[in-house]
C-alpha positions as CSV (number, residue, x, y, z in Angstrom):
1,X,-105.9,-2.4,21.0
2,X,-107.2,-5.6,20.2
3,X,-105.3,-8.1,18.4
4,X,-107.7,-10.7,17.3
5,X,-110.6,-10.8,14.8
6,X,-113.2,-11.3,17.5
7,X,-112.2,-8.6,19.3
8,X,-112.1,-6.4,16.8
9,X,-115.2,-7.3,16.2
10,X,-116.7,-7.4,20.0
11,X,-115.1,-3.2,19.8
12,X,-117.6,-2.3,17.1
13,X,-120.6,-4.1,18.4
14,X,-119.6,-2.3,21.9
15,X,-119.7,1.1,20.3
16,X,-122.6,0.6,18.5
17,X,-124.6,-0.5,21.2
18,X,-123.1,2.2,23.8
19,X,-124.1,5.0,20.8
20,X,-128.0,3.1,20.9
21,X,-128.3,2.7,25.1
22,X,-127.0,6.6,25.0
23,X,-129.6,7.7,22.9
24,X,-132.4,6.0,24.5
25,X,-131.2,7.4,28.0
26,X,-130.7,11.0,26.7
27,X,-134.3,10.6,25.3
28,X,-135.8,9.4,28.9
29,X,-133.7,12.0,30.8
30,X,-135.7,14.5,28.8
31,X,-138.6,13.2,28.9
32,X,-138.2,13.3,33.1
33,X,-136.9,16.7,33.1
34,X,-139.7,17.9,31.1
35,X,-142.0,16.6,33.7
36,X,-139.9,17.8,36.7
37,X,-140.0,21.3,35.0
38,X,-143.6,21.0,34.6
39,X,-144.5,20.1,38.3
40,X,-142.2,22.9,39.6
41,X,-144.3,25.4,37.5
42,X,-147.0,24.2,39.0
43,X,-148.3,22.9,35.8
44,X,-149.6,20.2,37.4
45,X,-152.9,19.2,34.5
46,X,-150.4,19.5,32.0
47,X,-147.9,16.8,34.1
48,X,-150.8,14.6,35.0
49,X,-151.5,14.5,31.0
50,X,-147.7,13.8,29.9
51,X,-147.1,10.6,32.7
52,X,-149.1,8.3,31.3
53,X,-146.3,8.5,27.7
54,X,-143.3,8.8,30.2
55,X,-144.4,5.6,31.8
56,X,-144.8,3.6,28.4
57,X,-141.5,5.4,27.5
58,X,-139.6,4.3,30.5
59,X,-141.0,0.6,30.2
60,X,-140.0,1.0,26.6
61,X,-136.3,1.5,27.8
62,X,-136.7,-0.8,30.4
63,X,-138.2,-3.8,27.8
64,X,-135.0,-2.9,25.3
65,X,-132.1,-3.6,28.0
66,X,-131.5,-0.3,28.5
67,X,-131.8,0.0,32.1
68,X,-132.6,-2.8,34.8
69,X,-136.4,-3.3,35.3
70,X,-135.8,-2.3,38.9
71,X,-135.0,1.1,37.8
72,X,-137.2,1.8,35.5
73,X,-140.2,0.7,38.4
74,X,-137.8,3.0,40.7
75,X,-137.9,6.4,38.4
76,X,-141.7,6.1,38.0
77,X,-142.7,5.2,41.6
78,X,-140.3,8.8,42.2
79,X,-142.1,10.7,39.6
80,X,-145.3,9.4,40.8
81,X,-144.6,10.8,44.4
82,X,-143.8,13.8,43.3
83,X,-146.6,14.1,41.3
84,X,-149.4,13.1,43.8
85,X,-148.0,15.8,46.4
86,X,-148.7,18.2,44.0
């Protein structure tokens, strides 16, 4: 536990921001399973129609700190692929 006021502190700004970053995630996880589902359907107009707001929402995440910009440019060179061999 900690002892001083600080860290007290530094706790609650940890959890608050772990409870924001999660949400954020769990929102572009979503978003990227959607649009997996969608090309494995073969529902591939209605894919090509949702990745241009999954790429602003994954720069979005990306711009807050949530994930490294290097991963964010990774998951939507991936989708991308799997998209265009469709």
């Amino acid at each position: 536990m900690p002892l001083t006021k600080s860290a007290k502190k530094r706790v609650r700004q940890d959890k608050k921001r772990r409870e924001y970053n999660r949400s954020w995630k769990t929102r572009m996880k979503n978003k990227i399973k959607k649009i997996n589902s969608l090309i494995q359907q073969g529902k591939i107009i209605e894919a090509k129609e949702f990745f241009p707001s999954l790429m602003s929402f994954i720069d979005k995440v990306a711009s807050k700190g949530v994930i490294h910009k290097n991963k964010a440019a990774r998951k939507k060179s991936k989708i991308a692929k799997k998209l265009n061999k469709e």
